[in-house]
BAPA-262230 format. One record per residue: x, y, z of N, C-alpha, C, CB in turn. Coordinates in steps of 0.001 Angstrom, whole numbers, plus 500000, padded with zeros to 6 digits. Glycine has a CB too. Layout:
XYZXYZXYZXYZ
...
! end
This chain:
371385844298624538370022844025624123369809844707622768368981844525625195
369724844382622063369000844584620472367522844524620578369431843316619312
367377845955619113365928846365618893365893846089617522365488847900619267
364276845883617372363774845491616254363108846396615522363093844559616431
362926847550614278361907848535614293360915847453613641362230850075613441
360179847986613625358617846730613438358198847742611820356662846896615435
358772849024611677358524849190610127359485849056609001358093850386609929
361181849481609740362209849056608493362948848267608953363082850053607826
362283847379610171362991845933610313364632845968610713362847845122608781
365212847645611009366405847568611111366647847489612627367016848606610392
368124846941612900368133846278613913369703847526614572368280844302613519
369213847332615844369898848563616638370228848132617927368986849858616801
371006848298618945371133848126620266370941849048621255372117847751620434
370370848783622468370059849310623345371104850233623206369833848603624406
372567849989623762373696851028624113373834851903622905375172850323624473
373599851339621973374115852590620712372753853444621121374218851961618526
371532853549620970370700854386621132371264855161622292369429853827621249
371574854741623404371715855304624679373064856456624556371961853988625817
373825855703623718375567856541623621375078858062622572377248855103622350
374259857709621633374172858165620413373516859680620949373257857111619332
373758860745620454372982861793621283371519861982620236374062863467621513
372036862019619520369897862041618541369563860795618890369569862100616239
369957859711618942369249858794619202368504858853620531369968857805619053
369256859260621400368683859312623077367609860791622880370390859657624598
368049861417622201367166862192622066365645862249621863367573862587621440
365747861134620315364604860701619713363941859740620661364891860109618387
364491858785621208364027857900622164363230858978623563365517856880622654
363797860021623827363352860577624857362243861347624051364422861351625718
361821862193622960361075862634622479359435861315622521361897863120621188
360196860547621747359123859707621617358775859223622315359079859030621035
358786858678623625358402858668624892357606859511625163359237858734625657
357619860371625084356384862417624750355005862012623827357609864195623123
355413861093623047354056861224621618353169860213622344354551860533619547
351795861126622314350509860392622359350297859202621928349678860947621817
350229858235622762349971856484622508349276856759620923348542855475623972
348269857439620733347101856253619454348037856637618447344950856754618886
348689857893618439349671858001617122350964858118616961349450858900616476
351301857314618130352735856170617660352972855388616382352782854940618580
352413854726616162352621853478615242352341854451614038351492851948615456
351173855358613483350981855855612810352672856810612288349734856342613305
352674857746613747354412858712612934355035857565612823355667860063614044
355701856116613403356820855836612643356553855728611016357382854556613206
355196855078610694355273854788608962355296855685609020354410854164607902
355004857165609064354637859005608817356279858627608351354096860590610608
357597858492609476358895859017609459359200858083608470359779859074610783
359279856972608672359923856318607481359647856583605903359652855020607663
358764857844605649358600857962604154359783859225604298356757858364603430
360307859372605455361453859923604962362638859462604749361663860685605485
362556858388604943364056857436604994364473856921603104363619855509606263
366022857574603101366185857566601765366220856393601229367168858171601408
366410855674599925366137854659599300366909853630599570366099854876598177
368599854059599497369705852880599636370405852730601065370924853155598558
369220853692602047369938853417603300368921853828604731371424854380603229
369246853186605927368669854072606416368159855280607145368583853823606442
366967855157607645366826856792608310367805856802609469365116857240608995
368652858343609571369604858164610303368648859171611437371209858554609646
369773858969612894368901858945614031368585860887614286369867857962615530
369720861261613142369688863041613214368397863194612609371003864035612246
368044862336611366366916863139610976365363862267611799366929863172609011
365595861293612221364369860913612968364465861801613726364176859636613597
365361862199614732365146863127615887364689864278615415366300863398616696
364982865004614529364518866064613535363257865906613345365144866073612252
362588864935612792361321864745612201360350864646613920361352863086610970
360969863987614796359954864101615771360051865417616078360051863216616945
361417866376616674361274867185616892360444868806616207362171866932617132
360493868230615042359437868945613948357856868866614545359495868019612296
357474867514614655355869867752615001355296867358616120355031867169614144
356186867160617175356010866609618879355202868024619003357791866322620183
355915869246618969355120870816619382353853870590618636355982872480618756
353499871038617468352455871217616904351238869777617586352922871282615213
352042868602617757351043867606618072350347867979619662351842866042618013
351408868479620241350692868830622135349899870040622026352071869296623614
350505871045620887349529872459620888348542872078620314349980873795620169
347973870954619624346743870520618897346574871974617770345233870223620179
347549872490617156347104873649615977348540873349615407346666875605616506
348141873949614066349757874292613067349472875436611943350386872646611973
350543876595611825350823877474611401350695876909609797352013877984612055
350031877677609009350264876985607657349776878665606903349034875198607266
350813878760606305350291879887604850350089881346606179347993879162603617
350782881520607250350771882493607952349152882766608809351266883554606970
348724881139608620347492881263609740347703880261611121345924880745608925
346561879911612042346793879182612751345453878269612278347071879752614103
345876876994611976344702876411612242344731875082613534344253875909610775
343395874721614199343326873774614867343770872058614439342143874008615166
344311871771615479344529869917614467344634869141615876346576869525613115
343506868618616139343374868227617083343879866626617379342213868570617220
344107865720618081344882864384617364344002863787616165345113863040618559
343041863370616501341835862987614911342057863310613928340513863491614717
342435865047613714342884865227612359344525864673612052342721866843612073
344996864419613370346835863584612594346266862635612146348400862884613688
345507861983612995345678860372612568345231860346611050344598859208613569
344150861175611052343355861174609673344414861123608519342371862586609490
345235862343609034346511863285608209347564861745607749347659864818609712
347811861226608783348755860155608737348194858773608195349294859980610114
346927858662608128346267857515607132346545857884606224344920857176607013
346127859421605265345810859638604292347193859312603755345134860821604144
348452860067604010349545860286603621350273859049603718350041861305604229
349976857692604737349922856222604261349781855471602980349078855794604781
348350856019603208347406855525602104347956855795600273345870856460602457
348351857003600170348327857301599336350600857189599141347174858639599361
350900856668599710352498856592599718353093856386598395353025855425600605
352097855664597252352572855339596168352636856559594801351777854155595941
351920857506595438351905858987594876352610859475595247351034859792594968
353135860002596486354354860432596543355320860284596043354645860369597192
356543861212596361357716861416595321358509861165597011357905863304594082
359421860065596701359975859768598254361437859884597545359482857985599230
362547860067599062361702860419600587361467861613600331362460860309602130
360442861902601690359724863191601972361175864037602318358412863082603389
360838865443601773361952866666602055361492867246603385361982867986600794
359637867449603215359302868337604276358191867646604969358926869767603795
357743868503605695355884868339605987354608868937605269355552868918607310
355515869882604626354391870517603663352567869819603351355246870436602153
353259868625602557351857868148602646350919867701603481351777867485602140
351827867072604756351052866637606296350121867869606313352225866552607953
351032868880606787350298870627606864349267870467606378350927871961606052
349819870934604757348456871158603844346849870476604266348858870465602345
347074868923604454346225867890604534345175868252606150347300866357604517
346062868601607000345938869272608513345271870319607932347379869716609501
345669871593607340344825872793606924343504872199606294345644873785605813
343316871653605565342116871134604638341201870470605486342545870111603465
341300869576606766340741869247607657339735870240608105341568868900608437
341069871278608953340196872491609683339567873155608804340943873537610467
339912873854607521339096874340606959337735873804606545339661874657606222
337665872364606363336627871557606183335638872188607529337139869839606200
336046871669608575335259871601609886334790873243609788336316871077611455
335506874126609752335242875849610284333895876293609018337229877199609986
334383875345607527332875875901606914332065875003607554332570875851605168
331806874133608326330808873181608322330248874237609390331135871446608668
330857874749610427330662875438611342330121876684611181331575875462611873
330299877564610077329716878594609902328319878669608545330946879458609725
328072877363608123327409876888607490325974876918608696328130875605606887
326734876071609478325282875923610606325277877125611170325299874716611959
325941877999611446325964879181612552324918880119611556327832880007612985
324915880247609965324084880688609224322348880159608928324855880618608262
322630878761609175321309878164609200320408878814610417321478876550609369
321586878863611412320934879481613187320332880629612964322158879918614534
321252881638612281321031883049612170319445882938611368322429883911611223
319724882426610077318781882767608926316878882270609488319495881645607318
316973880768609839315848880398610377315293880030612177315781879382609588
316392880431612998315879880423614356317157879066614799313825880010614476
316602878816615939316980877664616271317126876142615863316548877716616918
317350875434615991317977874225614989317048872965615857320183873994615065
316051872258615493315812871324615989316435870284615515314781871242616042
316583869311616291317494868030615614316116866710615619319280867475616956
316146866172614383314975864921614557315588864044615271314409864134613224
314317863174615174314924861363615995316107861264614992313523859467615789
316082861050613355317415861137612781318804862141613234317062861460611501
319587861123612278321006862225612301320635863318611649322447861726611524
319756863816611020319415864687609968318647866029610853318366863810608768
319720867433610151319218868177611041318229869339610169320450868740611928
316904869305610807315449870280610235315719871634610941313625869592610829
315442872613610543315877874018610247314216874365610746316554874469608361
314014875163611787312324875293612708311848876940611105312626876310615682
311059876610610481310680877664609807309798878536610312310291877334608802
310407880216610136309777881458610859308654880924611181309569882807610087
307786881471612082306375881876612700305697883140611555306666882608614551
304779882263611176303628883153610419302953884133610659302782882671610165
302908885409610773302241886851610875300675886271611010302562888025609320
300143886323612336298599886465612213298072887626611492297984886528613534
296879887178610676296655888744609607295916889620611058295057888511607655
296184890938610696295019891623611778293956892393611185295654892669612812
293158892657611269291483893420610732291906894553610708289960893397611733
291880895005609582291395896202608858290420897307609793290529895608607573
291224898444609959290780899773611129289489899997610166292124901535611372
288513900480610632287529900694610194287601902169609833286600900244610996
288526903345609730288923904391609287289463904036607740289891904959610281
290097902661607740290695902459606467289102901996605664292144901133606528
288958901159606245287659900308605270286920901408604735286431899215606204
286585902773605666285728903282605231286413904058603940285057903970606274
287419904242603892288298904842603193288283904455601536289543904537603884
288430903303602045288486902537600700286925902392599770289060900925601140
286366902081600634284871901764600602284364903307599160284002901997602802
285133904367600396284003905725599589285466905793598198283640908064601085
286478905576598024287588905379596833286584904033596045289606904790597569
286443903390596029285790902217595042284440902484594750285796900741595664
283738903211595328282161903566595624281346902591595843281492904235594609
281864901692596736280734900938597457280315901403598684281054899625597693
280860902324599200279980903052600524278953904162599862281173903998601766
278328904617598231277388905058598003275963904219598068277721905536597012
! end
């Protein structure tokens, strides 16, 4: 039985995958990856596949085995932090890095930029998050309108209170209107 890849159209057989040890590998890995971003990593892998040939099954297995972990832990280590990357931000990660394929310098060496693109996500979301956690602090609680648009409840106004009549008189005989 022969396979078809549906992105570099190259054509493979059941038994060679099965004999092949990265291949059975990769086949067993990918079997592991979350349905919605299937289709997304193969174009992801194939920007690693070199120009005059193709991706061989060591480095597909490589490349899944690279981001199968980070994809189930929903976080990735970048610049000696942890940030969150929940699937939304791959897919996002894996449009963008689609999208933009004609900027790249192919094939890809690393993940570096997936990362990067993954870091810039979370960092996006964590200021959005401490943006509002400051709005909370600064003016009270957060009402939300009938809109998407969120109104900020402004402090409660100091009722004035009356003047002790120890002061008034005070003042009164200082200005000399109590003569």
């Amino acid at each position: 039985m022969k396979f078809t890849c549906p992105n570099c159209y190259e054509t493979l057989s059941l038994a060679a995958l099965i004999e092949h040890d990265a291949a059975r590998e990769a086949v067993r890995l990918a079997l592991e990856f979350p349905a919605p971003l299937g289709k997304q990593f193969l174009q992801y892998a194939s920007l690693f596949k070199p120009a005059q040939r193709a991706l061989s099954m060591d480095r597909f297995a490589s490349i899944l085995n690279d981001l199968l972990p980070m994809i189930k832990a929903a976080q990735i280590e970048r610049n000696g932090r942890l940030w969150p990357a929940p699937q939304s931000y791959w897919s996002q990660a894996f449009d963008s890095m689609l999208s933009g394929r004609d900027k790249l310098s192919l094939p890809l060496k690393s993940h570096g930029y997936l990362l990067e693109i993954l870091a810039g996500f979370a960092n996006k979301a964590e200021a959005k998050a401490e943006t509002k956690h400051e709005q909370t602090r600064k003016y009270g609680e957060i009402n939300h309108a009938a809109t998407d648009h969120v109104v900020a409840s402004a402090p409660a106004k100091k009722a004035k209170s009356t003047m002790p009549d120890n002061v008034k008189a005070t003042l009164d005989k200082l200005t000399g209107k109590g003569l």
